[in-house]
py3Dmol code that shows the C-alpha trace and the ligand (Angstrom):
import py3Dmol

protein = """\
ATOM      1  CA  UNK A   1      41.789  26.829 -23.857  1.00  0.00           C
ATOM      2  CA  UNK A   2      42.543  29.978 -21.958  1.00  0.00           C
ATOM      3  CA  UNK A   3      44.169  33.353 -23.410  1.00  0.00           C
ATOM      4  CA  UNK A   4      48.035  34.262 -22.715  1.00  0.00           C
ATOM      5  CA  UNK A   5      48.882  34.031 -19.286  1.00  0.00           C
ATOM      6  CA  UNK A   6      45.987  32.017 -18.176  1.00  0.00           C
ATOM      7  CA  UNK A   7      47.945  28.934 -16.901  1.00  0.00           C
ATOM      8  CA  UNK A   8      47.061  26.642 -19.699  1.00  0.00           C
ATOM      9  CA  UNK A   9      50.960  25.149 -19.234  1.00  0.00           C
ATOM     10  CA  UNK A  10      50.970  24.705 -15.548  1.00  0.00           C
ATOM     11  CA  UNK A  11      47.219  23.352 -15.522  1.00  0.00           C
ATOM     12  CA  UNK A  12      47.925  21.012 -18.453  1.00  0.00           C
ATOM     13  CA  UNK A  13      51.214  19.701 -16.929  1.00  0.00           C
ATOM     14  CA  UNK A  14      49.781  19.109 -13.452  1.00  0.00           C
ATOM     15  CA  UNK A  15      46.635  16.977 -15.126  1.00  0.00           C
ATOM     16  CA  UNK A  16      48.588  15.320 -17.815  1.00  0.00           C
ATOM     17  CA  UNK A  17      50.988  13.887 -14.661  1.00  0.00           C
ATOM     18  CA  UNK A  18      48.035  12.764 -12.742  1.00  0.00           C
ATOM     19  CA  UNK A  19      46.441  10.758 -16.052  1.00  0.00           C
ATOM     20  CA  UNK A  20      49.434   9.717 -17.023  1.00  0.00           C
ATOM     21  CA  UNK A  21      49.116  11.036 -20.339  1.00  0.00           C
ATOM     22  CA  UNK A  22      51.483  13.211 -22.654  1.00  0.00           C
ATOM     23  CA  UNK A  23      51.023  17.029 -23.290  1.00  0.00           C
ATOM     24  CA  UNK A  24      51.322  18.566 -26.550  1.00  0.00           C
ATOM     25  CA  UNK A  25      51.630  22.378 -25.958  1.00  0.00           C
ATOM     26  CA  UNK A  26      51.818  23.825 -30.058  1.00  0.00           C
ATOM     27  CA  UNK A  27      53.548  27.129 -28.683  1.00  0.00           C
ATOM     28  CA  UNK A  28      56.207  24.980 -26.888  1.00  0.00           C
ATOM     29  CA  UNK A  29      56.709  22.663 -30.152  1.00  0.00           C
ATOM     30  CA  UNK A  30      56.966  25.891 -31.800  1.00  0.00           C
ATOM     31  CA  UNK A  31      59.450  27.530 -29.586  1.00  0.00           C
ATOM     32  CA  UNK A  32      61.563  24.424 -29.667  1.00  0.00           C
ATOM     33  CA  UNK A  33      61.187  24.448 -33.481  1.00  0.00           C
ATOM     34  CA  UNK A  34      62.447  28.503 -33.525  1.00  0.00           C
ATOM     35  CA  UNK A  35      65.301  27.446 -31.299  1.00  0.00           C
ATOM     36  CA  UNK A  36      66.539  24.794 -33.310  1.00  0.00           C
ATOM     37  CA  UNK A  37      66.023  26.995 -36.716  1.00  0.00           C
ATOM     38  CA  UNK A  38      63.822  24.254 -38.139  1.00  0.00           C
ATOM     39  CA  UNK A  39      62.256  25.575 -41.444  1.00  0.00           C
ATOM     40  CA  UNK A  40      58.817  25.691 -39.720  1.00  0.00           C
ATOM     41  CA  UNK A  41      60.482  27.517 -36.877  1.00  0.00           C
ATOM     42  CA  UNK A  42      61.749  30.222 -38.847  1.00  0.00           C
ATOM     43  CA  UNK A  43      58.296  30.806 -40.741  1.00  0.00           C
ATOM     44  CA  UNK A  44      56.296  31.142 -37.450  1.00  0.00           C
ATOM     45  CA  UNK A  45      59.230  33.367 -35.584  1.00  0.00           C
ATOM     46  CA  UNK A  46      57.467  36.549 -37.297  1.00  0.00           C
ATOM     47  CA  UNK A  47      53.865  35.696 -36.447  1.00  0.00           C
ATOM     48  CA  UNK A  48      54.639  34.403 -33.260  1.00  0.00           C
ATOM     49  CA  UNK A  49      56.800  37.162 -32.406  1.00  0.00           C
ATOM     50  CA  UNK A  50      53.909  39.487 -33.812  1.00  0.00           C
ATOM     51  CA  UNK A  51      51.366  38.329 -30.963  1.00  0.00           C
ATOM     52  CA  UNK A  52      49.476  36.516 -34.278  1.00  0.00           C
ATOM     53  CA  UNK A  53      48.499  33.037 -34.852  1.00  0.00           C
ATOM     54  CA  UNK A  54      50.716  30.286 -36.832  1.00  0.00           C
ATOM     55  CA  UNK A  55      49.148  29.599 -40.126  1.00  0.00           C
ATOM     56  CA  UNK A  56      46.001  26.667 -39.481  1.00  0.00           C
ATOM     57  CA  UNK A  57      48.013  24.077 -41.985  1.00  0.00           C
ATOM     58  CA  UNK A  58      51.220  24.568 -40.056  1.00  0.00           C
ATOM     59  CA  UNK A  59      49.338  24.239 -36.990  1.00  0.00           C
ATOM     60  CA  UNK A  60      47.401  20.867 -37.972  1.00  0.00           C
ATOM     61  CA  UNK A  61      50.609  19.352 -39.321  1.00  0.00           C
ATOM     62  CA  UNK A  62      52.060  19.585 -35.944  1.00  0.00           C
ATOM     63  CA  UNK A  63      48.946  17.995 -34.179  1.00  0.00           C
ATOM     64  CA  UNK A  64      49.313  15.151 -37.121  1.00  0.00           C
ATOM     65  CA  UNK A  65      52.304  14.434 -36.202  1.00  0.00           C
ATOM     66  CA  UNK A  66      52.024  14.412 -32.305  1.00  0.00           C
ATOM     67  CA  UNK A  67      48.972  12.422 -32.345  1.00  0.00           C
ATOM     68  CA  UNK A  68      50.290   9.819 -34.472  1.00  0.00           C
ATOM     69  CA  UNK A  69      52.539   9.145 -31.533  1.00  0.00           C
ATOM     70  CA  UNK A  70      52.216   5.594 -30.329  1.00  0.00           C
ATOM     71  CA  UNK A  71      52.472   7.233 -26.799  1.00  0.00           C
ATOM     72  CA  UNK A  72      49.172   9.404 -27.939  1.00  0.00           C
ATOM     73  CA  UNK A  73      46.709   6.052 -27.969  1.00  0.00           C
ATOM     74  CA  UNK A  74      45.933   6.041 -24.023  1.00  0.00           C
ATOM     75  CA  UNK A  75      44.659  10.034 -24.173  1.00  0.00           C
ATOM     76  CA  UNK A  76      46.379  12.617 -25.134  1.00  0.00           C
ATOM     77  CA  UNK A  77      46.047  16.569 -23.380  1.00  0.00           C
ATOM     78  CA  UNK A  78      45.986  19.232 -25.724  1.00  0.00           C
ATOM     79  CA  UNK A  79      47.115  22.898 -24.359  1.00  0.00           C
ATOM     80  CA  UNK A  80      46.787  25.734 -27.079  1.00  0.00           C
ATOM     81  CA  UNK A  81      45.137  24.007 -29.639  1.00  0.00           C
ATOM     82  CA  UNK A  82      42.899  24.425 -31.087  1.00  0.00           C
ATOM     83  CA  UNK A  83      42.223  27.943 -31.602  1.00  0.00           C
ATOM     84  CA  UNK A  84      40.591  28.571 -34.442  1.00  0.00           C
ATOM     85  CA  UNK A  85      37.425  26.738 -35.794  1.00  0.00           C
ATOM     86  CA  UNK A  86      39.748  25.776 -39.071  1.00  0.00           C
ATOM     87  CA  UNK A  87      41.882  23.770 -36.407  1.00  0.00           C
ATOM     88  CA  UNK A  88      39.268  22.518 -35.003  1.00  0.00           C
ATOM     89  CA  UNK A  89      37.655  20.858 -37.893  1.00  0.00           C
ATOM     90  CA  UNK A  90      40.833  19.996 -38.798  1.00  0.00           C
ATOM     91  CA  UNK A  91      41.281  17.976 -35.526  1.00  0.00           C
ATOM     92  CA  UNK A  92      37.858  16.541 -36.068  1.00  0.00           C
ATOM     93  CA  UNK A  93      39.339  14.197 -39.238  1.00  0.00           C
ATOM     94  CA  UNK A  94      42.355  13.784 -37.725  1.00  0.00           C
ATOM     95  CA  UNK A  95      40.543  12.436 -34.972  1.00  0.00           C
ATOM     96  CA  UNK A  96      37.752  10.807 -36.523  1.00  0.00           C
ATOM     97  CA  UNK A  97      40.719   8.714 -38.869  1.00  0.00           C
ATOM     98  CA  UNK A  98      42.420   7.514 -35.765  1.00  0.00           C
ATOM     99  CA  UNK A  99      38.777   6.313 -34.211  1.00  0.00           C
ATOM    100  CA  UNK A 100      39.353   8.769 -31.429  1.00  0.00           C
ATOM    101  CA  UNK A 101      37.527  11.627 -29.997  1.00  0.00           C
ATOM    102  CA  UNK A 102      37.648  14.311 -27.576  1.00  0.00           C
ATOM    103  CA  UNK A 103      36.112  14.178 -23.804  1.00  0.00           C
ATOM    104  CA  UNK A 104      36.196  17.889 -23.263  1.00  0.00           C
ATOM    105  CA  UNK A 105      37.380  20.942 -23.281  1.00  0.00           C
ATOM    106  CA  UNK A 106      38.816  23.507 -19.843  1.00  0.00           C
ATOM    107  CA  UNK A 107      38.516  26.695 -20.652  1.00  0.00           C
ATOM    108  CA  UNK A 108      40.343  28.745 -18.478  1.00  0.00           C
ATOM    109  CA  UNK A 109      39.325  32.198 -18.140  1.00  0.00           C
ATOM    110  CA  UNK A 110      41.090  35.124 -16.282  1.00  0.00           C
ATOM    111  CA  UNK A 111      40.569  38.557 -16.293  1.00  0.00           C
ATOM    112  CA  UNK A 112      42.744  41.059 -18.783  1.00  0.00           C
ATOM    113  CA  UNK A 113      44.060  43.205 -16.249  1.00  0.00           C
ATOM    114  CA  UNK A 114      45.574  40.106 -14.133  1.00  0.00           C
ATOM    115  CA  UNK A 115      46.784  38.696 -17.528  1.00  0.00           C
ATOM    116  CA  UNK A 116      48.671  41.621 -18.159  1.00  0.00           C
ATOM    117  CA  UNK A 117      50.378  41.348 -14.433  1.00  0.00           C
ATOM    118  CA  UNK A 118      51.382  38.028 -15.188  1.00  0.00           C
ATOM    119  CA  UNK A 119      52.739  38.298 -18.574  1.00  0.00           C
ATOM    120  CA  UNK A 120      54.729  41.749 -17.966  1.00  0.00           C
ATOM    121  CA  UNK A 121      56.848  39.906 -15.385  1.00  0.00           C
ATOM    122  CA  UNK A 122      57.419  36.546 -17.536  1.00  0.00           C
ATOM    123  CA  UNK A 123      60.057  37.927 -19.885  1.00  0.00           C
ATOM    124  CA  UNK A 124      59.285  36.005 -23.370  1.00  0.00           C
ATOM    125  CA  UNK A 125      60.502  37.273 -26.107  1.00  0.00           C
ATOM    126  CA  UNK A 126      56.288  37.587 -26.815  1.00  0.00           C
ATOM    127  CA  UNK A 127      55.687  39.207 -23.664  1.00  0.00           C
ATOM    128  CA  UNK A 128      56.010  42.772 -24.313  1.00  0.00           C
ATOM    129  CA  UNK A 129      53.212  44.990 -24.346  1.00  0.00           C
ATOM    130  CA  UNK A 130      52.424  45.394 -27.031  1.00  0.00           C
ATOM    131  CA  UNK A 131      52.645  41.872 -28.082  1.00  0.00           C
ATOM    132  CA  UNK A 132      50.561  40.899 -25.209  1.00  0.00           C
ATOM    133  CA  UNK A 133      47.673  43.063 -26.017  1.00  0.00           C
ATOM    134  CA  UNK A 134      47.303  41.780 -29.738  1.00  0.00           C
ATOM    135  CA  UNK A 135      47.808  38.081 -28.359  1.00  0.00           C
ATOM    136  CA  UNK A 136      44.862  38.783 -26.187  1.00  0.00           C
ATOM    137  CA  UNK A 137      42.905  40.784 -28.684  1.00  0.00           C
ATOM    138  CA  UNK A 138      43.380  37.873 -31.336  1.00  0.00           C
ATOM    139  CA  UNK A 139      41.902  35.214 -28.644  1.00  0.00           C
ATOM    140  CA  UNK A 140      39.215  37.123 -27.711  1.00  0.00           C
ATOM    141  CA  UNK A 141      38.305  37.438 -31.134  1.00  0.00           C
ATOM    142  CA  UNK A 142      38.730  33.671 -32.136  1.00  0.00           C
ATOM    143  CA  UNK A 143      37.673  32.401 -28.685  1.00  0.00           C
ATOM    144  CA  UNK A 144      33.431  32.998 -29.466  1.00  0.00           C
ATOM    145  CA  UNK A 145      33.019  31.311 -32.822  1.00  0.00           C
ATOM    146  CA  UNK A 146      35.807  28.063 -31.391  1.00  0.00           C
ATOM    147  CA  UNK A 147      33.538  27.627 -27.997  1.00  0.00           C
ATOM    148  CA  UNK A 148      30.404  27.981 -30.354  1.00  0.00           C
ATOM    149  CA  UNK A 149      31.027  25.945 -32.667  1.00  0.00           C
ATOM    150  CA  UNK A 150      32.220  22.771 -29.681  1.00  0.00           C
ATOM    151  CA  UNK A 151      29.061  23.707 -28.322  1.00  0.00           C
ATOM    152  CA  UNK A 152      26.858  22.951 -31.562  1.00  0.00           C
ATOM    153  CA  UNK A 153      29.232  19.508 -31.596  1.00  0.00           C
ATOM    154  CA  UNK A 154      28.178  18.163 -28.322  1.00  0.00           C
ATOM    155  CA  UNK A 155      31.580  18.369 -27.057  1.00  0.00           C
ATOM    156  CA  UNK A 156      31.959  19.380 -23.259  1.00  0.00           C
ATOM    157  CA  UNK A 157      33.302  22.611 -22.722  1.00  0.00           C
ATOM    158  CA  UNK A 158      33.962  23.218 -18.923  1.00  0.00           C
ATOM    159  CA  UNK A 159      34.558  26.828 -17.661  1.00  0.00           C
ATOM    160  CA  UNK A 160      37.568  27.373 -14.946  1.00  0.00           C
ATOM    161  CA  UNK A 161      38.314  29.685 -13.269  1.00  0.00           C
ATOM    162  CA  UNK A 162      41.819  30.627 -13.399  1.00  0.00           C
ATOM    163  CA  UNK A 163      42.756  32.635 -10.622  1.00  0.00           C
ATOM    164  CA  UNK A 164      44.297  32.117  -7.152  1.00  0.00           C
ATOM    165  CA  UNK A 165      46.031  28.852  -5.827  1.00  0.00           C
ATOM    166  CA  UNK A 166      47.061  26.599  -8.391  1.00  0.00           C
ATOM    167  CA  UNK A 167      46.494  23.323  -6.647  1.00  0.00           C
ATOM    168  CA  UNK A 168      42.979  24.618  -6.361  1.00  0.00           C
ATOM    169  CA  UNK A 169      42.618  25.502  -9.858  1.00  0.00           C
ATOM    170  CA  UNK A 170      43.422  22.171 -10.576  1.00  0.00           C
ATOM    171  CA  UNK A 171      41.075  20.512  -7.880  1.00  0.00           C
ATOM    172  CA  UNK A 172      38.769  22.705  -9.962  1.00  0.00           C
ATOM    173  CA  UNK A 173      39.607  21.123 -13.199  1.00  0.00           C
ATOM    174  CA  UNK A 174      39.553  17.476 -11.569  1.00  0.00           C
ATOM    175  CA  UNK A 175      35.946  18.157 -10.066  1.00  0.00           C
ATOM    176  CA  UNK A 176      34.565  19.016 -13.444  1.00  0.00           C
ATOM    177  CA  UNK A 177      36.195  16.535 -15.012  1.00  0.00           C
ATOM    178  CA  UNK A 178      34.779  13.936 -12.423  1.00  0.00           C
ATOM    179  CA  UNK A 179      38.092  12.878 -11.793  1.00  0.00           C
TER     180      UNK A 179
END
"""
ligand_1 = """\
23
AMP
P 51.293 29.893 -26.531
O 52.530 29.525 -25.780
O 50.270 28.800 -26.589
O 50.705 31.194 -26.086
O 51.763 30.114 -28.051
C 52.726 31.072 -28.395
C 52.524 31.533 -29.829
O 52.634 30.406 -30.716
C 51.146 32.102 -30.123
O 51.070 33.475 -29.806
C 51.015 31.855 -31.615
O 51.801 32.779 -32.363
C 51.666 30.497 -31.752
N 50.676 29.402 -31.555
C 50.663 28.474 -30.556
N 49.621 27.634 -30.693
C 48.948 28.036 -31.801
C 47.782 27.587 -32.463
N 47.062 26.547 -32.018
N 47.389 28.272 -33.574
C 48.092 29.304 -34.061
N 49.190 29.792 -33.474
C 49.635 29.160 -32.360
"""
view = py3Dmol.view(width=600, height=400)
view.addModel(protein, "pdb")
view.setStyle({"model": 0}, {"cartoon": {"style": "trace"}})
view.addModel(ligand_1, "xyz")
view.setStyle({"model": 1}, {"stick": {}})
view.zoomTo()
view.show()
């Protein structure tokens, strides 16, 4: 978990290398499903472009499919998902019907002003300024109740923080993870 800009991608790629494991990033699936004008594609472009989330069934399809992935039964990394508690419960059965379960959760947290920085010099088509504040407003706002709600689960939720050298972050992440 992290808001825009937080390094969820780079973080996720570097850990997912070192365990070996794939990475399913929902905004990338997405982005490759707008770019090949899949059906699903086209019906997120306007939220997505919009700095709002992908409707929770649209979502939770893609994570069904993904995790039924024979490639997905040594561990699996997660980056942008889940981010609403809907998801969340809706990775619960998925997870719970596949005898699998989560070990924890990074959250990576950055301040707004550095997010902004970062994301005004990325160039997505989602990275204008306007775009980037909703984006952040609409995680802030789902972040509280999605952390809660791990936390009443007994699911780990380790805090990171995301700024500075990225082979440190990631030492970070390793640490916490016990890894
Ligand atoms: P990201 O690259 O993770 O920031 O995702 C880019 C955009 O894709 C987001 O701003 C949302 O519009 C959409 N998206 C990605 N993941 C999700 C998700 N788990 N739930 C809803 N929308 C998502």
């Amino acid at each position: 978990m992290g808001p825009p800009g937080a390094g969820k991608g780079t973080q996720g790629e570097l850990l997912a290398n070192r365990l070996g494991i794939p990475r399913y990033s929902t905004g990338d699936i997405l982005r490759q499903a707008l770019r090949d004008r899949t059906p699903m594609g086209l019906e997120a472009k306007r939220n997505m472009h919009a700095g709002e989330l992908v409707h929770d069934e649209v979502i939770l399809g893609i994570i069904g499919e993904v995790l039924a992935h024979e490639e997905s039964e040594a561990g699996f990394l997660l980056d942008g998902f889940p981010r609403t508690v809907a998801q969340a419960v809706g990775l619960r059965k998925l997870l719970l019907e596949r005898g699998l379960r989560l070990d924890a959760i990074v959250d990576l947290s950055v301040p707004d002003d550095e997010i902004m920085r970062r994301l005004s010099t990325r160039g997505r088509k989602d990275d204008l300024q306007e775009t980037i504040r909703r984006r952040l407003e609409v995680y802030e706002a789902k972040k509280k109740p999605l952390l809660d709600w791990y936390e009443n689960s007994g699911v780990r939720v380790m805090s990171v923080q995301g700024v500075g050298d990225i082979d440190h972050i990631q030492a970070d992440i390793l640490e916490q993870l016990a890894l």
